[in-house]
C-alpha positions in Angstrom: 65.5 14.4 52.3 61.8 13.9 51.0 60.3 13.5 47.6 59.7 16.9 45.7 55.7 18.3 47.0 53.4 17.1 44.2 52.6 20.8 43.7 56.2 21.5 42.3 56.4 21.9 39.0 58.6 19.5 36.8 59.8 20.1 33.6 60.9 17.7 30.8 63.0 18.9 27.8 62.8 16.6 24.7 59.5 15.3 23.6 60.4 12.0 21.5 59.4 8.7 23.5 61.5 8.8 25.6 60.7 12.8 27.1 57.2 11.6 26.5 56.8 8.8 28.8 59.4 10.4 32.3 56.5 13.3 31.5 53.6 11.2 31.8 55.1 9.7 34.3 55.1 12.9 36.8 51.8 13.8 35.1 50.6 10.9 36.6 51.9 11.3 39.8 50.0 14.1 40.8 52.8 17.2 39.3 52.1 20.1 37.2 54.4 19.3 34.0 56.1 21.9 31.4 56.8 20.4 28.1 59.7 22.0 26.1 61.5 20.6 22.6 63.4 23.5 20.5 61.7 22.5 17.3 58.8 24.6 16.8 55.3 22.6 17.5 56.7 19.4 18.8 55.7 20.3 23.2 52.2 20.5 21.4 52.5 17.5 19.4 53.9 15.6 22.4 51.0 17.0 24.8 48.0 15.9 22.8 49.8 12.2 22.4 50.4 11.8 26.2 46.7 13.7 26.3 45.5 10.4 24.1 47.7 7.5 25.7 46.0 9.0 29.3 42.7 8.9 27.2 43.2 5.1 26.4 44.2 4.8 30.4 40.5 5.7 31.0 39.3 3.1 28.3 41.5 0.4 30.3 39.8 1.6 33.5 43.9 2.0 34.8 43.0 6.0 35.4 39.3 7.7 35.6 37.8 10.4 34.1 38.1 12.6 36.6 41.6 12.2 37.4 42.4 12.1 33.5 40.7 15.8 33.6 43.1 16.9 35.9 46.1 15.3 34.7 45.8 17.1 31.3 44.6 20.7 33.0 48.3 20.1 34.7 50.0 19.6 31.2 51.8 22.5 29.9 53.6 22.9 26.4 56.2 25.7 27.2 57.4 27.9 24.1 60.8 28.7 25.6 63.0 27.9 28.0 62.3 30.8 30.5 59.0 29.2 31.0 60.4 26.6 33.1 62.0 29.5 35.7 59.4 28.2 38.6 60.0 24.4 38.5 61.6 22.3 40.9 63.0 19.3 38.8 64.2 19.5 35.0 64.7 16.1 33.3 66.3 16.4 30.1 65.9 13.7 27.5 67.5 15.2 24.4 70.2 13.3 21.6 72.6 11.8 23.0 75.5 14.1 22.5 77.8 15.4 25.5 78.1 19.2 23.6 74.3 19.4 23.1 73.2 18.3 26.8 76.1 20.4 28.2 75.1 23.6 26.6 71.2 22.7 27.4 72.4 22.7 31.1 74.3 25.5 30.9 71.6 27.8 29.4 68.6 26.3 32.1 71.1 27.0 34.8 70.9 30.4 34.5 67.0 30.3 33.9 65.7 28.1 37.2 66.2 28.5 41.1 69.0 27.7 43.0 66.9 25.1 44.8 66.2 22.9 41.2 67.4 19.8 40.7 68.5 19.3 37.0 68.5 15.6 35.9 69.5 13.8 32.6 68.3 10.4 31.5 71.0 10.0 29.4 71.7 6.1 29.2 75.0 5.9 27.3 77.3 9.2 28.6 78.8 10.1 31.7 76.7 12.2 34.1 79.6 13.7 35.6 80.9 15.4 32.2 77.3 16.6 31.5 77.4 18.2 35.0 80.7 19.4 34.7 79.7 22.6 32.9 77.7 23.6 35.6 78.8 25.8 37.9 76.9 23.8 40.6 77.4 20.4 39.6 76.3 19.5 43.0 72.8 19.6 42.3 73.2 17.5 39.0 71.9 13.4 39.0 71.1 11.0 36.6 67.9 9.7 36.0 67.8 6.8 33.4 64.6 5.3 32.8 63.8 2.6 31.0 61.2 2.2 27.9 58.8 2.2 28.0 58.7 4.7 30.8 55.0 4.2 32.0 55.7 0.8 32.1 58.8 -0.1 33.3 59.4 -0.1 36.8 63.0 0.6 37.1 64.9 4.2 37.8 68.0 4.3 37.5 69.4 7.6 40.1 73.0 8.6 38.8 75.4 10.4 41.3 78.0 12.0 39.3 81.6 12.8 40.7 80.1 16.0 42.0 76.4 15.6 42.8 75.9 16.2 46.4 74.0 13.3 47.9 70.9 15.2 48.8 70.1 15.9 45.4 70.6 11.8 44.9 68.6 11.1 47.8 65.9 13.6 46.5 65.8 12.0 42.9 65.5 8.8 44.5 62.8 9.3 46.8 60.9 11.5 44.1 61.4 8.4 41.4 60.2 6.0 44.5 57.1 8.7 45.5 55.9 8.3 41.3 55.6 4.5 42.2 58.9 3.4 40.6 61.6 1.1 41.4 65.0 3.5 42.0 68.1 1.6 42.2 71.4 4.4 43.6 74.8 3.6 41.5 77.7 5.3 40.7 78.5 6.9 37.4 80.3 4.1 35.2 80.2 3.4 32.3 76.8 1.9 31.3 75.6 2.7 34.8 74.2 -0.4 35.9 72.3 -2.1 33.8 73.7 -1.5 30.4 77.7 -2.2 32.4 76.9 -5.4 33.6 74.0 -6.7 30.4 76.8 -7.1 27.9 78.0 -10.7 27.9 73.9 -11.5 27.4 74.7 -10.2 24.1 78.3 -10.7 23.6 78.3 -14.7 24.6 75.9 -15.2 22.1 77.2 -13.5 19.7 80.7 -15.0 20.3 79.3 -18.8 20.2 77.2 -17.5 16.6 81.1 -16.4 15.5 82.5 -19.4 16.4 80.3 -21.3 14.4 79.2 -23.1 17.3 74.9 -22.5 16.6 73.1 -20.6 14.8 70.6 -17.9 16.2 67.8 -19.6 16.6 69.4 -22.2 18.5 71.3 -19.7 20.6 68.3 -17.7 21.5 66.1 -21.1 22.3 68.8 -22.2 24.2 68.7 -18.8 26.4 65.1 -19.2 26.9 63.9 -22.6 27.4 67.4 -23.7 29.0 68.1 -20.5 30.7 65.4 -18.8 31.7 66.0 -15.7 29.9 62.6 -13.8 28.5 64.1 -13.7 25.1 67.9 -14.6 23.2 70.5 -12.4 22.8 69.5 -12.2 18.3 65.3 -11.8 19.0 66.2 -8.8 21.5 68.7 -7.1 19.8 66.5 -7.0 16.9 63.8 -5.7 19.1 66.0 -2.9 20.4 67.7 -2.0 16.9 71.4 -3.8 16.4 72.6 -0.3 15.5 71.1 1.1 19.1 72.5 -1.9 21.2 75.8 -2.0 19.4 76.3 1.8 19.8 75.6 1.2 23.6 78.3 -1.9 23.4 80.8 0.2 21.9 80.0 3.2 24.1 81.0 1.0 27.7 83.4 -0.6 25.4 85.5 3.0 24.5 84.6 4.7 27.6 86.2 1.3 29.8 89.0 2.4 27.5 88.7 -0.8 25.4 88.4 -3.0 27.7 88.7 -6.6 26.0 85.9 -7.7 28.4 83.3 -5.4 26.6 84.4 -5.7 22.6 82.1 -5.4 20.4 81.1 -8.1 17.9 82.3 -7.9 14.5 79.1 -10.1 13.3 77.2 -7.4 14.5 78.9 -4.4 12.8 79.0 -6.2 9.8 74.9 -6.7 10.3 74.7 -2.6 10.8 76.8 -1.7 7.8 74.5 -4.0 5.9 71.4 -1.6 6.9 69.5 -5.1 8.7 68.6 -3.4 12.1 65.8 -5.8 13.3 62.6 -5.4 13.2 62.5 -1.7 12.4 64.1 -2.2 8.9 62.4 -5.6 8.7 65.4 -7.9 8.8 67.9 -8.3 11.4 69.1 -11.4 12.6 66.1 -12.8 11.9 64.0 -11.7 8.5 60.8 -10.1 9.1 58.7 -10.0 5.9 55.4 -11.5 6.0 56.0 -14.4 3.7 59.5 -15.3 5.3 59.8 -18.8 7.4 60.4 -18.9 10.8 64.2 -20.1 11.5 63.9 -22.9 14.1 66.6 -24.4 16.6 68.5 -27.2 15.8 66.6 -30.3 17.9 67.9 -33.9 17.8 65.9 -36.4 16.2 64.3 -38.9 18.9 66.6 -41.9 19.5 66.5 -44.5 22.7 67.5 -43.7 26.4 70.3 -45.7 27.9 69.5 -48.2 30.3 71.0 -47.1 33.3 73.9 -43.9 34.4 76.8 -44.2 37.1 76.7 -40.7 39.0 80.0 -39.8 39.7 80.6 -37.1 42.5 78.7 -34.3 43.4 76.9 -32.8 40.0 76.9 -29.3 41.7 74.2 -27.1 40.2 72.9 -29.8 38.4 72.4 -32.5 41.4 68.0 -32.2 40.6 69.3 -34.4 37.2 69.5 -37.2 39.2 66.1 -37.1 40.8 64.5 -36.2 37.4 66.7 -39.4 35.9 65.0 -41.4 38.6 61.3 -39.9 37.9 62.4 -41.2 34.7 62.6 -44.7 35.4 66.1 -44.8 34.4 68.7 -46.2 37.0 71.0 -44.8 38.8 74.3 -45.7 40.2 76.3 -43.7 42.5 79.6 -43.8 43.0 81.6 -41.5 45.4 84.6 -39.9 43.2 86.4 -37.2 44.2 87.6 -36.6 40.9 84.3 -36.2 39.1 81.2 -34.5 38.9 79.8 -36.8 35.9 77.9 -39.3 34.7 78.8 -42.4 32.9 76.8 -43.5 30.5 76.3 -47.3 29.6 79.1 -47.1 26.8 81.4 -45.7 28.6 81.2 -42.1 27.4 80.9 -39.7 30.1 78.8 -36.7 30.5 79.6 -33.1 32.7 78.1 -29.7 33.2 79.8 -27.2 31.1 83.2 -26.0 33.3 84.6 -24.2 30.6 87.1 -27.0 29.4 86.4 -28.5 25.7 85.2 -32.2 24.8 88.4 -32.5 22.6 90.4 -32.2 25.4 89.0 -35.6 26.7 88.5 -39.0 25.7 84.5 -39.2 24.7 83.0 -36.4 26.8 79.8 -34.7 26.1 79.2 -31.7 28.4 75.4 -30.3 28.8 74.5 -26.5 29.4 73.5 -24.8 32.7 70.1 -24.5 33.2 67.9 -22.1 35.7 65.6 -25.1 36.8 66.3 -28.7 35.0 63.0 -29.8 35.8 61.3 -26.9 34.0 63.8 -26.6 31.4 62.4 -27.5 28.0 65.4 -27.5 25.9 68.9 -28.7 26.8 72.2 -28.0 24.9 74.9 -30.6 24.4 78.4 -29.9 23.5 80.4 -32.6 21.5 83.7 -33.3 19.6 84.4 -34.5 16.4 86.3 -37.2 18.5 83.1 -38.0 20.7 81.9 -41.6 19.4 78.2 -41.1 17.9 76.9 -44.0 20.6 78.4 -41.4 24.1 76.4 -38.6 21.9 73.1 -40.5 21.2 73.1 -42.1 24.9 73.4 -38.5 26.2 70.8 -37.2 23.9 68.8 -40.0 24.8 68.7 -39.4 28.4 67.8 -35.6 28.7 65.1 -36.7 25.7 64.1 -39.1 28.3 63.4 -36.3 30.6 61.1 -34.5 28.5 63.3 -32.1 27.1 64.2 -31.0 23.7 68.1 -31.5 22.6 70.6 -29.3 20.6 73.1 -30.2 20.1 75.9 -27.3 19.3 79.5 -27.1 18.7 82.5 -27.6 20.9 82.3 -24.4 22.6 83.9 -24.3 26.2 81.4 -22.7 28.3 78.7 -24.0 26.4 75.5 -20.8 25.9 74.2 -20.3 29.4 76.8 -21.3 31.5 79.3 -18.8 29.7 77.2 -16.1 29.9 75.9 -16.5 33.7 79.3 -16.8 34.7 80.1 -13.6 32.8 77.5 -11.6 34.1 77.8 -12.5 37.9 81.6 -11.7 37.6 80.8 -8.4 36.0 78.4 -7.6 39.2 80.9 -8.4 41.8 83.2 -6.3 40.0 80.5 -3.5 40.4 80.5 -4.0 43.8 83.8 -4.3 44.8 84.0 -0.4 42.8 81.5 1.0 44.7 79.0 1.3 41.1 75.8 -0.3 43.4 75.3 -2.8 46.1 74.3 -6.2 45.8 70.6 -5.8 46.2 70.3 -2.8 44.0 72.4 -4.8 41.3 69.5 -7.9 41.4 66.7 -5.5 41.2 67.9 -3.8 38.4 68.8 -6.7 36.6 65.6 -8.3 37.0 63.4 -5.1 36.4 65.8 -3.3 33.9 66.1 -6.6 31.9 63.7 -9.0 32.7 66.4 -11.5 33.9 64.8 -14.5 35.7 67.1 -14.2 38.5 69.9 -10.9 39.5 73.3 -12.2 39.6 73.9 -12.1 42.9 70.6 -15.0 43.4 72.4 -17.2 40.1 76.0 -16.9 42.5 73.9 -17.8 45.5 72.3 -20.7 43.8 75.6 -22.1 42.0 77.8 -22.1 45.0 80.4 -19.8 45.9 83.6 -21.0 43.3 80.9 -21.6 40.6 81.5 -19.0 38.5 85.1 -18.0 39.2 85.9 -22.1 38.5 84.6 -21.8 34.9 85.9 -18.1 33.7 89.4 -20.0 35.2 88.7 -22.2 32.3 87.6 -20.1 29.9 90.8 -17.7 30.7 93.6 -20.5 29.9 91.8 -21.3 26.9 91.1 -18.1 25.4 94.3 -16.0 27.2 92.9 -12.8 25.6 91.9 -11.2 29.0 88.0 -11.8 28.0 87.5 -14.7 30.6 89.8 -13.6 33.3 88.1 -13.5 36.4 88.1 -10.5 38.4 90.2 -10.1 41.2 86.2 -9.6 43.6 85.3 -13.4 42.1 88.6 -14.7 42.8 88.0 -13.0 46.3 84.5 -14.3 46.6 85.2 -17.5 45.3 88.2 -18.6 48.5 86.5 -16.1 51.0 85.3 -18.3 54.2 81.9 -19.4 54.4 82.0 -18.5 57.6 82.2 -15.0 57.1 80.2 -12.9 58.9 77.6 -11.3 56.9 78.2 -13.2 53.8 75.3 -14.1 51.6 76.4 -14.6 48.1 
């Protein structure tokens, strides 16, 4: 099944940003489009802005004149839905209610050819109960883009219970032929993307709760430790906390509460109180001209120690010894099978995060995950109020020593980055094991959809196969609530053989 002929007509219905951008999108691509919105004026309005953002293309030198000229001679504001009878694709991108979309698609069903394929780009409700009041759901898909939808490279294509996988394969090859990124998954809740993004936000936002850090030291933890583009608190104010917690508690109600996917109560409270982010002007953070920047929590310089003991195999975080080297700082080894520490010169010992506390042990500081420790600029530290202050200034010391800036944060098992790695990469083997994507279609969305610096799949290659599972263990008997409990694909991941055929994660 190929990509629909570039002379087919495609409709989009709903012209806010969202309609907008899939529209310029085809426009782009070489398609004749039909605008159509049911308040009076608004397929106009929305043709002279794309008519202006292809106008600034030109200035850019991203499109030519000549090819802008043709783009807008192919753009079509459509007064009613009968206008659309001839075209070969319909996306809708309408509100976000299941009654509205449903009676949308009921109404163009009986207006366009057997032979069009009717698509929604709905990000938050199930595909298969939009297409379900069709009477040929078969030719139904979802196609969620991403906003911007000029700019972001990632398509999500929907199968519903009932679409027929030609129509799939033909809104994937048509979202591939208009130079996007498609990625096939199943309808769940939250599709991809949205499903398997929420402990980004709800680690965060559990540490903030716990009064383990505040946001700015969360969110520069995420970034300079982790990798991430931006924290959990800067993004959701970007998006709008009451458009990111309505998508939470969406997957959250439609998993049938599933404890893995509560909501935050921080964050309702920050909705009721009208602070959406940037759009209202103060979210997590305040946004008023003449407010000051709220900056992460970073030690105050104090001396390395003079040498560590390495104690077994540091896992993910073997490169700190080389970097302590490059340092000039000794380093001791010692072959333990007990540990995966290091001893510092008074005794206090030091441990990736495993998901275990520093009060449960006598003078342990543990340090966060990090994507890369030698280009990490910011390390977390975890401590107790029974860690003695020298254990917590010889840790700080030493990662200081390194180069890198220190916070240090509360006793929270799990730390920020490891938590929430471990979190997502169980979520995407979960997804896989239900037949919601495959592996390589979960990475590239991930990394496209989100900007993550690795898909999960590469973080569960890179920690080593019982990583993950080892920590959420952890977590699990600590916090019993179900939150943490590994999925019953980690727990087979994590004691399948290596020597599996075929196995690569």
């Amino acid at each position: 099944m190929t990509a629909l002929d570039l002379s087919s007509p495609v409709a989009v219905v709903g012209t806010g940003t969202m309609g907008q951008g899939i529209a310029q999108v085809a426009l782009v691509a070489g398609h004749p489009v039909r605008l159509y919105d049911a308040a009076p004026g608004r397929a106009q309005a929305a043709a002279d802005a794309i008519g202006a953002r292809l106008d600034r293309l030109v200035e850019k030198d991203r499109l030519t004149g000549t090819d802008r000229d043709a783009a807008r001679a192919r753009l079509l504001p459509a007064e009613s839905l009968a206008d659309l009878a001839d075209c070969a694709l319909v996306v809708e991108a309408v509100l976000e209610r299941l009654d509205v979309k449903q009676e949308l698609f009921r109404e163009l069903e009986g207006i366009v050819g057997d032979d069009c394929l009717l698509a929604t780009n709905t990000s938050s409700l199930s595909v298969t109960a939009i297409g379900g009041a069709l009477a040929n759901p078969g030719r139904f898909v979802g196609l969620h883009f991403f906003n911007p939808a000029p700019l972001l490279p990632l398509v999500e294509v929907v199968s519903g219970f009932a679409t027929d996988v030609t129509s799939a394969t033909r809104a994937y090859e048509t979202a591939r032929a208009w130079g996007k990124t498609p990625v096939a998954c199943a309808d769940t809740p939250g599709f991809i993307v949205n499903r398997i993004a929420r402990p980004f936000y709800a680690e965060a936002f559990a540490v903030y709760e716990a009064q383990g850090a505040d946001p700015a030291t969360i969110d520069a933890v995420l970034r300079e430790c982790g990798g991430f583009r931006m924290g959990a608190f800067e993004l959701t104010d970007l998006i709008g906390q009451d458009v990111n917690e309505s998508v939470t508690h969406s997957v959250w109600q439609s998993f049938f509460q599933d404890v893995r996917f509560t909501p935050s109560l921080a964050q309702r409270r920050l909705v009721e109180s009208g602070r959406l982010g940037r759009k209202s002007g103060h979210g997590w953070y305040d946004y008023a001209e003449d407010a000051e920047r709220d900056e992460p929590h970073t030690a105050e310089q104090v001396p390395q120690p003079a040498y560590v003991v390495a104690e077994g195999d540091l896992g993910p975080a073997s490169e700190l010894l080389t970097l302590i080297r490059e340092a000039g700082i000794p380093v001791r080894e010692e072959d333990e099978d007990h540990g995966t520490r290091l001893v510092l010169p008074g005794g206090g010992q030091l441990a990736l995060a495993d998901g275990q506390t520093s009060v449960e042990f006598r003078d342990v500081v543990y340090f966060d995950l990090a994507l890369d420790y030698r280009r990490a600029t910011r390390i977390a530290l975890s401590a107790s109020q029974d860690t003695s202050p020298q254990t917590l200034a010889e840790a700080t010391g030493l990662f200081q020593a390194l180069g890198k800036d220190v916070s240090v944060i509360g006793d929270v098992p799990g730390m920020i980055v490891a938590r929430t790695v471990a979190r997502i990469v169980d979520l995407a083997h979960d997804a896989v094991a239900k037949g919601v994507a495959t592996e390589e279609d979960i990475d590239t969305a991930m990394r496209l959809g989100v900007n993550y610096p690795l898909g999960p799949f590469e973080w569960s290659r890179r920690l080593g196969r019982n990583w993950a599972y080892a920590l959420l263990d952890d977590l699990h008997l600590r916090d019993p609530s179900g939150r943490y409990a590994p999925s019953l694909a980690l727990y087979r991941h994590a004691y399948a053989s290596d020597k599996r055929e075929g196995s690569t994660s």
